[in-house]
C-alpha positions in Angstrom: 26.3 -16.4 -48.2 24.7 -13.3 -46.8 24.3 -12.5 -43.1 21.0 -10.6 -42.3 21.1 -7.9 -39.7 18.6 -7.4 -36.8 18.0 -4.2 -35.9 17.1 -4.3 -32.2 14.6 -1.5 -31.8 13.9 -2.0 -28.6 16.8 -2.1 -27.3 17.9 1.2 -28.9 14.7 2.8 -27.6 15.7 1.7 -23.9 19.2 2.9 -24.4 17.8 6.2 -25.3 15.7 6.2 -22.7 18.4 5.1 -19.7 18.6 7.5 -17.0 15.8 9.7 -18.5 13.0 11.4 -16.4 9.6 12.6 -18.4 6.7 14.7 -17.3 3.3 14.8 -19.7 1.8 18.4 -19.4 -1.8 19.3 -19.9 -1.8 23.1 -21.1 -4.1 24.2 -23.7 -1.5 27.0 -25.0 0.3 27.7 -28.1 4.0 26.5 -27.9 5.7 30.4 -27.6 3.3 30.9 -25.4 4.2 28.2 -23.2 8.0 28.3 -24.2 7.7 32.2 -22.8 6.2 31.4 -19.8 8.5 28.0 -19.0 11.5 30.6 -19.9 10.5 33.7 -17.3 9.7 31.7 -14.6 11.9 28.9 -14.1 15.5 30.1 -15.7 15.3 27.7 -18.7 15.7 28.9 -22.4 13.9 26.7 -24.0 14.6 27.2 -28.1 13.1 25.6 -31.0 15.5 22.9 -32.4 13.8 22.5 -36.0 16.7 20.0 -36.8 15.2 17.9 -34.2 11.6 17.8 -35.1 9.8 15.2 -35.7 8.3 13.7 -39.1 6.0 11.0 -38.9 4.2 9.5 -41.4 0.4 8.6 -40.8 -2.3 7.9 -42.9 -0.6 9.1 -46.5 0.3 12.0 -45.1 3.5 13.5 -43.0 2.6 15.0 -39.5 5.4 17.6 -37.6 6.0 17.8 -34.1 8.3 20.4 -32.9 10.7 19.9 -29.6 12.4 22.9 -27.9 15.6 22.6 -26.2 17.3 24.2 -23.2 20.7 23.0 -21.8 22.0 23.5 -18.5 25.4 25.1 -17.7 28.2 22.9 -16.1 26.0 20.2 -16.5 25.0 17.1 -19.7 21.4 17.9 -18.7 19.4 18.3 -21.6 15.9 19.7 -21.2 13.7 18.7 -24.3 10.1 19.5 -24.9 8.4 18.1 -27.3 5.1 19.2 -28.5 2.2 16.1 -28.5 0.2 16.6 -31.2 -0.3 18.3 -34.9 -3.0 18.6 -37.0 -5.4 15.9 -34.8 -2.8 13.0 -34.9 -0.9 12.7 -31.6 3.0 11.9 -31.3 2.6 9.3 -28.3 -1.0 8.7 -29.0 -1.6 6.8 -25.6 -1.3 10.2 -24.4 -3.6 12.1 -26.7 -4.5 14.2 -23.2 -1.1 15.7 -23.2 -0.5 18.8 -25.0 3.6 18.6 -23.7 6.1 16.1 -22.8 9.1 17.1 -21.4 11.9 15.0 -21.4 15.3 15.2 -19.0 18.4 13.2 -20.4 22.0 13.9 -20.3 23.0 13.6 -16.6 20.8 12.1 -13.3 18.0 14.4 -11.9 18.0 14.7 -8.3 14.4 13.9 -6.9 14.5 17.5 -5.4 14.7 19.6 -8.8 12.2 17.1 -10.5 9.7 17.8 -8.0 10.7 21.7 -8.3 10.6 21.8 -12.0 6.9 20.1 -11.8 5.5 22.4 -9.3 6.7 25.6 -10.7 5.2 24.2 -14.5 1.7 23.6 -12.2 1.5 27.2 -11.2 1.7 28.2 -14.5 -1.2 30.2 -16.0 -3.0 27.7 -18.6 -1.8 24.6 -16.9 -4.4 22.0 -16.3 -2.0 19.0 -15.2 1.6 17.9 -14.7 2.4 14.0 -13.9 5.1 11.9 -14.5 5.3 9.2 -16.9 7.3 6.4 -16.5 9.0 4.8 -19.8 6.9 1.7 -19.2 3.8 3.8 -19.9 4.9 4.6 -23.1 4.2 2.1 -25.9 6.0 4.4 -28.9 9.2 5.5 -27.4 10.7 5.1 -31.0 8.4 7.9 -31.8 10.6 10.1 -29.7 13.8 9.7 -31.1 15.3 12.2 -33.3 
């Protein structure tokens, strides 16, 4: 006799997201241009990991979503961005307004350098809006996974 196998995908997409803190960024900018400006004026060095990017498969045809990467020294922080959209299709559609999602994980983030990290992205030049977004907001975490 053969057992079948549930995969529990939403418990895998709540492990993932344990201890995680997100931000959605409006900013009408190219992603080096952003990248450049998130690099020289907060510290970060944010990189492009392609062998984290995204592939998603909508309407007969494959959509790419790139997500930069910046670690933090003495620290499991890991500081992804992920860019929101390509080619009109949207990787957390519920958010089709954000250009950016940026994604903590790794290691606990003090209130303090949340709301630091948030204000210096809002006084960037191009940025239109910075919020955070809790994971019960977002309906396609699984989207997010690489």
């Amino acid at each position: 006799m053969c057992a079948k196998i549930i995969l529990d995908v939403d418990s895998i997409n709540n492990i993932y997201f344990e201890d995680t803190r997100l931000l959605g960024i409006t900013a009408p900018l190219k992603n080096y241009q952003f990248c450049w400006q998130l690099n020289n004026y907060t510290g970060f060095e944010f990189r492009l990991a392609p062998e984290k990017e995204i592939q998603l498969l909508k309407k007969n045809r494959y959509y790419y979503f790139n997500i930069y990467e910046s670690g933090e020294e003495n620290s499991r922080l890991i500081h992804y961005l992920y860019h929101n959209q390509h080619d009109g299709e949207y990787l957390l559609p519920e958010f089709r307004h954000m250009d950016f999602l940026w994604l903590m994980k790794g290691d606990q983030v003090s209130d303090e350098k949340f709301n630091w990290i948030r204000e210096v992205i809002r006084s960037l030049d191009g940025v239109q809006l910075v919020t955070e977004l809790t994971h019960e907001q977002i309906r396609n975490k699984g989207n997010m996974i690489f």
